[in-house]
C-alpha positions in Angstrom: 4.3 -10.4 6.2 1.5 -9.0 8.1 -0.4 -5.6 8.9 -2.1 -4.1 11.7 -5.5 -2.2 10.6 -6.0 1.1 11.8 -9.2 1.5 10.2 -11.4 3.6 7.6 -9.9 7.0 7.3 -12.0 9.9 6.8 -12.0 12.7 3.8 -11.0 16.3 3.9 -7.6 16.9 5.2 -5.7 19.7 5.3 -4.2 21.7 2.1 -0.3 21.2 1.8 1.5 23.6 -0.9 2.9 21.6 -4.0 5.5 23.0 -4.9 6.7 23.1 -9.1 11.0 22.1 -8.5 12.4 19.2 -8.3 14.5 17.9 -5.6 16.9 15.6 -6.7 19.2 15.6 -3.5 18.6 17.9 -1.4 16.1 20.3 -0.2 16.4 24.1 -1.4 14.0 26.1 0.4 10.6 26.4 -0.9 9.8 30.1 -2.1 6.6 31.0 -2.3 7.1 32.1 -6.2 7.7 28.4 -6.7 4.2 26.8 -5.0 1.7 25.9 -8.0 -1.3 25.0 -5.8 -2.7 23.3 -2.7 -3.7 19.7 -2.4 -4.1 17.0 0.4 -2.6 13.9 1.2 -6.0 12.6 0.7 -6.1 14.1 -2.9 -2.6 12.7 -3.5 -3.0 9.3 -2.4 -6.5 9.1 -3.5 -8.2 8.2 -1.0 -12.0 7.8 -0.9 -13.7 6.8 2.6 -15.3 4.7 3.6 -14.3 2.0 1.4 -10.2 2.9 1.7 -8.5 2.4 4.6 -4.7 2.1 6.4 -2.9 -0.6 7.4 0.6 -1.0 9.3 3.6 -3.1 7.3 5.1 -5.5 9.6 8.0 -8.0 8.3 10.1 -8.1 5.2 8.7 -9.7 2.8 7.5 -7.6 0.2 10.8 -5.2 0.2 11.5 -5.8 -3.5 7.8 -4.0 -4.2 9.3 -0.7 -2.1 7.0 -2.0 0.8 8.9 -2.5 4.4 8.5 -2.9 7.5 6.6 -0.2 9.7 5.2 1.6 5.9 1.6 2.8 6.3 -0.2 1.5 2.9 -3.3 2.6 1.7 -5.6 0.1 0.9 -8.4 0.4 -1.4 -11.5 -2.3 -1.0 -12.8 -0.9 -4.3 -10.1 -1.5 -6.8 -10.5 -5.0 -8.3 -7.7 -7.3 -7.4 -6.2 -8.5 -10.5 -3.3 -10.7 -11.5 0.1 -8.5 -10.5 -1.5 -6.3 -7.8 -0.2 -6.1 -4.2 -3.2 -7.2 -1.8 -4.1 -7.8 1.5 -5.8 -10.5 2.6 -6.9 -13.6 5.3 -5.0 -16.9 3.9 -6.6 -19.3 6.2 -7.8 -16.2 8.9 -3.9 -14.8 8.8 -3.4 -11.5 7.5 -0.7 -11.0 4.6 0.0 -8.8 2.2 1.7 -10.5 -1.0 1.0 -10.4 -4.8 -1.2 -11.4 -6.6 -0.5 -13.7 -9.3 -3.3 -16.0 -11.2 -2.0 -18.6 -13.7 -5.1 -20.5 -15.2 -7.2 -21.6 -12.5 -4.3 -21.5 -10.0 -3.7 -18.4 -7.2 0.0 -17.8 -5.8 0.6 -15.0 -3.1 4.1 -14.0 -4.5 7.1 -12.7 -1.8 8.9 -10.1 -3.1 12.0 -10.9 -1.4 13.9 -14.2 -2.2 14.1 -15.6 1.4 10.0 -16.2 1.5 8.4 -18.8 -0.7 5.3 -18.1 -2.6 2.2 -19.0 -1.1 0.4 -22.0 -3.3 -3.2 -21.5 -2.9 -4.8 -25.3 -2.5 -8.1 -26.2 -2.6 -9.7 -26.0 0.9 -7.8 -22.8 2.1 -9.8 -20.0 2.7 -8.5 -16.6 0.6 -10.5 -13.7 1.5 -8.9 -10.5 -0.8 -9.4 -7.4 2.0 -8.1 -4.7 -0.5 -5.4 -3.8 -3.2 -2.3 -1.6 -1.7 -2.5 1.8 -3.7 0.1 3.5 -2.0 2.4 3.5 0.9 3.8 6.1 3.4 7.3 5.9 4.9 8.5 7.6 7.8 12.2 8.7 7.4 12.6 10.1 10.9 14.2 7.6 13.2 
């Protein structure tokens, strides 16, 4: 699986209303009696420039972690990688986006879809960690 950066993304967008239902199938129509407050897709997915940035999903391998093809994640160059997060990152100067799993002193990129092996870290490759995936964005419109 790979990703297309679209680079840094900057602070202060624009107020959406949040509404307080629930929508469990369906969509009733929002009344204004029922919006709580305003906040911003930047509030929501918490993103802090310049350090957080978006990348483009492309292949199938990480569909058991909710992330497909064509998703926008949010990647976040501050958070820590630590054993179970989904990064992104150069093996051996090619993008991927896998997780991460340390066992001792060993590093496996983990597929999260049975038709990809796990990437075995060896001695001599080159692993550069670019960012942990905090959230992604779906586009249901086709």
């Amino acid at each position: 699986m790979s990703f297309t950066s679209l680079g840094p993304i900057s602070e202060g967008g624009i107020p959406l209303p949040l509404c307080t239902f629930k929508v469990p199938a369906g969509f009733p129509s929002p009344a204004a009696d029922h919006i709580e407050k305003e906040i911003s897709m930047d509030q929501l997915l918490n993103i802090r420039a310049p350090h957080v940035y978006l990348v483009t999903i492309d292949g199938d391998s990480m569909q058991g972690a909710g992330i497909f093809p064509g998703d926008l994640a949010v990647v976040d160059r501050g958070v820590e990688p630590v054993h179970g997060h989904v990064v992104v990152a150069l093996l051996n100067n090619e993008p991927i986006c896998k997780r991460l799993c340390l066992r001792g002193k060993s590093v496996i990129l983990q597929s999260e879809n049975p038709r990809y092996p796990d990437l075995h870290v060896m001695e001599g490759d080159d692993l550069s960690i670019w960012g942990v995936i905090t959230n992604t964005v779906r586009s249901h419109v086709h």
